[in-house]
C-alpha positions as CSV (number, residue, x, y, z in Angstrom):
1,X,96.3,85.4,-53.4
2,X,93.8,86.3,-51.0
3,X,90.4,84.0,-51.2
4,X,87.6,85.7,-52.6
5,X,83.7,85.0,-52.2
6,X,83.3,84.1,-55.8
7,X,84.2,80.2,-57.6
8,X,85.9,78.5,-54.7
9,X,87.4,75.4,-54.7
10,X,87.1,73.4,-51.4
11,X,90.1,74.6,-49.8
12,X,89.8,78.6,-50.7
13,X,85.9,78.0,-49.5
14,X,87.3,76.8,-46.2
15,X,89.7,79.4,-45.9
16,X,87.1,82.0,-46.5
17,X,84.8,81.4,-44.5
18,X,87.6,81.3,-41.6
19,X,88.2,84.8,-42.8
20,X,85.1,85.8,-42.2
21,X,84.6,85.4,-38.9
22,X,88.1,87.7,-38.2
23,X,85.8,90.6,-36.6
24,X,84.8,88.2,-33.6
25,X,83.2,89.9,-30.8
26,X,85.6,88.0,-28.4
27,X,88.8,85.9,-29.0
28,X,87.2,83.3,-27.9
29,X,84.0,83.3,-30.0
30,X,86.8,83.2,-32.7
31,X,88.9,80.2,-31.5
32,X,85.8,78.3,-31.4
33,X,84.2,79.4,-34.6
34,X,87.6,78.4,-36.8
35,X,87.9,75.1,-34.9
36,X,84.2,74.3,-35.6
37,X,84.4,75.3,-39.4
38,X,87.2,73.5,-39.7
39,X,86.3,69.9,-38.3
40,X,83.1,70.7,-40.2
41,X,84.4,70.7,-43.9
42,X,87.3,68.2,-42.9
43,X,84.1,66.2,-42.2
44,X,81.8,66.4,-45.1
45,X,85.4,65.9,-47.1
46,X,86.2,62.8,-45.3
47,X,83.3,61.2,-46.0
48,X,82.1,62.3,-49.0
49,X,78.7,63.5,-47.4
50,X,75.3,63.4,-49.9
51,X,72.8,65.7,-50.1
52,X,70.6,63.1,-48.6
53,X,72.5,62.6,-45.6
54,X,73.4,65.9,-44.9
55,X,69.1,66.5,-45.1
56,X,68.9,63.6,-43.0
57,X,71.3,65.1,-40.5
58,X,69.3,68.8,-41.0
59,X,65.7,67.0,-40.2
60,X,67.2,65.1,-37.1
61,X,68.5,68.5,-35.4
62,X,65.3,70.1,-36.1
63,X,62.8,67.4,-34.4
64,X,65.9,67.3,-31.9
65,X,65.0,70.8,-31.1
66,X,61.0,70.3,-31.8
67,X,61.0,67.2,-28.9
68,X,62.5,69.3,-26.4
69,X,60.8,70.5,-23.2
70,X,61.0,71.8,-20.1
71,X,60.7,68.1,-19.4
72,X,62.9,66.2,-21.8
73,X,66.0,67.6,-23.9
74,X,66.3,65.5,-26.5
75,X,69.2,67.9,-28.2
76,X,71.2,66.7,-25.0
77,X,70.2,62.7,-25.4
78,X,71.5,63.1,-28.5
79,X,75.0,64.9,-27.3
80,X,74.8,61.8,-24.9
81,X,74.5,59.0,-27.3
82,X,77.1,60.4,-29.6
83,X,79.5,60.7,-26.4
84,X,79.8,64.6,-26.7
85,X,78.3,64.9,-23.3
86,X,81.0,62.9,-21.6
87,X,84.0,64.2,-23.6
88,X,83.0,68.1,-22.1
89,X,82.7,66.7,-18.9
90,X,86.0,65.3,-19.1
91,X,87.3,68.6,-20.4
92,X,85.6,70.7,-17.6
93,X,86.0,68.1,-14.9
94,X,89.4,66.1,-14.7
95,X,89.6,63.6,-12.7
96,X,91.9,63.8,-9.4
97,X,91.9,66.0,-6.6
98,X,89.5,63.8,-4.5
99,X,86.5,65.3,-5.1
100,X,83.9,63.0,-6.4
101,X,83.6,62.3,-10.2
102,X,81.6,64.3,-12.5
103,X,79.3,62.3,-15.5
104,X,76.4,63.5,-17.7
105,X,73.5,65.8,-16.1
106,X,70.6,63.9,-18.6
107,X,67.9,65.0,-20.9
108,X,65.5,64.6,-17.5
109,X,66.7,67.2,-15.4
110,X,64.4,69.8,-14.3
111,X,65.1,73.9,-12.6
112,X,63.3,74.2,-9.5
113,X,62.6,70.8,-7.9
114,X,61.0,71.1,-5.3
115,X,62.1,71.9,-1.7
116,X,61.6,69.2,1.0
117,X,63.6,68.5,4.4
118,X,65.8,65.6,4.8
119,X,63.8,62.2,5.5
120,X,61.3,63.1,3.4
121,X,60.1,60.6,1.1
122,X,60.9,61.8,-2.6
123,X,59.3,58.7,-4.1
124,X,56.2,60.2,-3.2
125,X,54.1,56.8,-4.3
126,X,56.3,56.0,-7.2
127,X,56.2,52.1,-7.9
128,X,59.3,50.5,-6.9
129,X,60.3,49.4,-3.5
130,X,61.5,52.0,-0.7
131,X,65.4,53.1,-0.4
132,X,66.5,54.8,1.8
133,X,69.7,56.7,0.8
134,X,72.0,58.6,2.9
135,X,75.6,60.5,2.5
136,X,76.8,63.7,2.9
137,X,78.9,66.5,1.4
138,X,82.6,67.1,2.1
139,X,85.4,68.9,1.1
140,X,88.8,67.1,0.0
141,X,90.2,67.4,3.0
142,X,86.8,65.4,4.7
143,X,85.6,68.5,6.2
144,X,81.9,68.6,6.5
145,X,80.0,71.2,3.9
146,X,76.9,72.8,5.4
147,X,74.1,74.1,3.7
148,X,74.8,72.6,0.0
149,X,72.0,72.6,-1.9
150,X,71.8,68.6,-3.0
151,X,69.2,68.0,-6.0
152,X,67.9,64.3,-6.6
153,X,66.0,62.9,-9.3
154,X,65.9,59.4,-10.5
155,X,63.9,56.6,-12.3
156,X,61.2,54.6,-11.1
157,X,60.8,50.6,-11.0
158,X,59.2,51.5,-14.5
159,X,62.4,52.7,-15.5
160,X,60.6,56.3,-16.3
161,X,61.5,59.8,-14.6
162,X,58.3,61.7,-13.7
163,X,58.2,64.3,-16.6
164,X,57.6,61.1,-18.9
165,X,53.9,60.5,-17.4
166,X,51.6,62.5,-18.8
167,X,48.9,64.1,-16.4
168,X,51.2,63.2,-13.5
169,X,50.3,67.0,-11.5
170,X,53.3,67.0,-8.8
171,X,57.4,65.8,-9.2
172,X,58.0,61.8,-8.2
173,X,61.9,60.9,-7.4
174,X,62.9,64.4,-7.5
175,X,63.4,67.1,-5.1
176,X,66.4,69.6,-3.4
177,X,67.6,69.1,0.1
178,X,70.1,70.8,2.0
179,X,73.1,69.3,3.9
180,X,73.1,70.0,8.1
181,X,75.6,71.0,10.1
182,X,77.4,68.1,9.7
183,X,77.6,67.6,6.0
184,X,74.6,65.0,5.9
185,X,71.8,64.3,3.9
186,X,68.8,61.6,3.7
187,X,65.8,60.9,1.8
188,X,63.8,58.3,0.8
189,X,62.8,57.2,-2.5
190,X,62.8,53.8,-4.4
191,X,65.3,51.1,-5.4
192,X,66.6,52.6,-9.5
193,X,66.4,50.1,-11.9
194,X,68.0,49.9,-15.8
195,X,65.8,51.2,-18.3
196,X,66.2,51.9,-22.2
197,X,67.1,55.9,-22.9
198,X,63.5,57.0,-24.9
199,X,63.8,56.1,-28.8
200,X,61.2,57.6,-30.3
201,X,63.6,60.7,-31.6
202,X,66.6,62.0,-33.4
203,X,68.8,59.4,-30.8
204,X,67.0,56.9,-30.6
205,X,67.6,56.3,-34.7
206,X,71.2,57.1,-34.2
207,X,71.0,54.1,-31.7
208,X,69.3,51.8,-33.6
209,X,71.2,53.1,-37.2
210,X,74.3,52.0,-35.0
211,X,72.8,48.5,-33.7
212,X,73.7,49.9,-30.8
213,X,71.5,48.9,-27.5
214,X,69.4,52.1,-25.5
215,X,69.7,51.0,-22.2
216,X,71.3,53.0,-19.4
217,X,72.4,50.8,-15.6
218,X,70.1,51.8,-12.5
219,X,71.5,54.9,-11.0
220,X,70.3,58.0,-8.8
221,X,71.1,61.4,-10.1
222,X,72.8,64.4,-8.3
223,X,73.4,68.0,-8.3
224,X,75.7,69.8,-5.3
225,X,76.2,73.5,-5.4
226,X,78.1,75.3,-2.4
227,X,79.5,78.5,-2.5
228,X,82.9,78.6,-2.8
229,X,83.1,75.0,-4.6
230,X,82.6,74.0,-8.0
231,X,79.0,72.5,-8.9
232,X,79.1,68.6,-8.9
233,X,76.9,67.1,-11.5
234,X,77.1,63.0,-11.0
235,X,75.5,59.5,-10.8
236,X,75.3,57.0,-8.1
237,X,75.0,53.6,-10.2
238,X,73.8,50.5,-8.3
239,X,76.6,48.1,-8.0
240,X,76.3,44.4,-9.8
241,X,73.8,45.8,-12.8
242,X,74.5,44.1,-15.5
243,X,74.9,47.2,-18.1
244,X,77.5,48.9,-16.3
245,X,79.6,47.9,-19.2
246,X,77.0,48.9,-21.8
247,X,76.1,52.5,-21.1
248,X,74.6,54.0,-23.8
249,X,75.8,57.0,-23.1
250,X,79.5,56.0,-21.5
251,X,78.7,57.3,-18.4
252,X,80.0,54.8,-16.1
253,X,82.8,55.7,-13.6
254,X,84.0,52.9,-10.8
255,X,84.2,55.5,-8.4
256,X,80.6,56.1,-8.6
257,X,79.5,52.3,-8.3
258,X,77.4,51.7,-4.6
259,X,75.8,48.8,-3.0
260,X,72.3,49.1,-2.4
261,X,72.1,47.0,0.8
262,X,69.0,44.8,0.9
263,X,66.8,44.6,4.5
264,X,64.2,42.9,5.9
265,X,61.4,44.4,7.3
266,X,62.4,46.3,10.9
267,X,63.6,49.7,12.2
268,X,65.9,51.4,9.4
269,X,68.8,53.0,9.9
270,X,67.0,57.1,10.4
271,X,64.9,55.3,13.0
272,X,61.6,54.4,10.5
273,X,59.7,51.3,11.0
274,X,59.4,49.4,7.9
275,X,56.5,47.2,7.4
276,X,58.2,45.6,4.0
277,X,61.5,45.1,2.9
278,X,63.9,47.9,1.6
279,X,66.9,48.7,0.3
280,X,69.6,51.5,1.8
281,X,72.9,53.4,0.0
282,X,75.2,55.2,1.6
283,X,77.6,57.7,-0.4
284,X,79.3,60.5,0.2
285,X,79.9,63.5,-2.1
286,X,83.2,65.6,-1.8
287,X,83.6,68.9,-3.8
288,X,85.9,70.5,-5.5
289,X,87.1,74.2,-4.1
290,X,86.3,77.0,-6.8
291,X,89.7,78.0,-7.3
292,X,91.1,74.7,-7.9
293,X,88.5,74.2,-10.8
294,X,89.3,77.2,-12.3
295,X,93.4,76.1,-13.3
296,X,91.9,73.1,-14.7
């Protein structure tokens, strides 16, 4: 007999509410729905879920939402911690091919970073000493991809992203460049350190309700698009930190381990004069053709 909406036991509620969502707009919106719903009761089943923790879980997704900004997305921190973040990436973006290796974009990135030509100095007087970092943008057969739009934004030697000051008035260790002729693209900025994801939300008390430690190994963000190639979202994690085996959110791929190459003061290698010492990283990013992304 059919369910009905009236005295359900577990499994005819479970059924019914699959039922109900048989008018889908889309046969997708419908796969998805029944899949969540699913899980979802499976879950509260499986662990005999309280009032009080399913309240618990209700207040956390609300300040989630409340603490996010055009600055911080604490909804996606959270994805991050609880590994959701990594496990769509590896759905979207399997490994292979030889393009570079995707990981998690972050609760920090921002639209519209500003535009500056390559060489410029995205630090932009953010403490931390000077890096210069350089690579370029290729396809999987090594051919040079012009005019890819390359956005950068990392941490500073306080181990905090510009949008965490307050009253900072212009971006620090962000910005978009463009790839020349040849593929390549340089900037200055400063040497990333570790730091601790923020804590004072909805992840941080998974983290600590885990005993699970917040910090994240010193990396540089990046975001390639080019037409005609799938959009790259990665890291560039500085090799030898000593939580590249403790990510906190399990972004961590070998491929995307670099040496940041310590110098001495002197000319550096785009032809600056250096008055202090520096460090430099070299890496280059190879994307994925369209087409090929799309039988994935």
């Amino acid at each position: 007999m059919a369910a009905t909406p009236r005295d359900l036991t577990a499994e005819e509620l479970t059924a019914a509410v699959l039922a109900s969502f048989a008018g889908a707009a889309s046969p997708r919106v419908r796969v998805v729905a029944e899949s969540l719903v699913r899980h979802l009761h499976a879950f509260v089943h499986e662990v005999g879920l309280t009032e009080d923790e399913w309240a618990a879980g209700i207040d956390g997704l609300t300040r989630a939402g409340q603490m996010s900004t055009g600055g911080r997305q604490e909804v996606v921190l959270l994805s991050d911690v609880l590994g959701v973040s990594m496990a769509v990436v590896g759905v979207n973006h399997a490994a292979g091919g030889g393009a570079t290796e995707s990981t998690v974009l972050g609760p920090f990135f921002v639209e519209g970073a500003p535009v500056v030509e390559n060489g410029a100095d995205l630090g932009a007087g953010a403490p931390g000493r000077p890096c210069l970092i350089r690579g370029s943008v290729r396809t999987t057969s090594g051919a040079p991809v012009a005019a890819a739009a390359v956005d950068v934004w990392q941490a500073d030697e306080a181990g905090l992203y510009d949008v965490q000051y307050a009253g900072l008035d212009a971006p620090r260790g962000r910005g978009r460049l463009h790839s020349d002729g040849e593929g390549r693209f340089w900037f200055w900025s400063v040497l990333p350190v570790a730091y601790p994801i923020p804590t004072d939300g909805p992840a941080g008390d998974v983290l600590r309700a885990g005993g699970r430690a917040p910090m994240r190994p010193a990396h540089v963000h990046f975001r390639v698009e080019a037409d005609g190639f799938e959009t790259l979202v990665t890291h560039v994690f500085v090799a030898g930190d000593p939580h590249l085996d403790a990510d906190a959110v399990f972004g961590v791929k070998s491929s995307l381990i670099a040496e940041f190459t310590s110098h001495e003061p002197g000319t550096a290698p785009d032809g600056r004069w250096m008055d202090v010492a520096y460090h430099s990283m070299q890496y280059d990013l190879v994307l994925a053709p369209r087409a090929a992304a799309a039988h994935r």
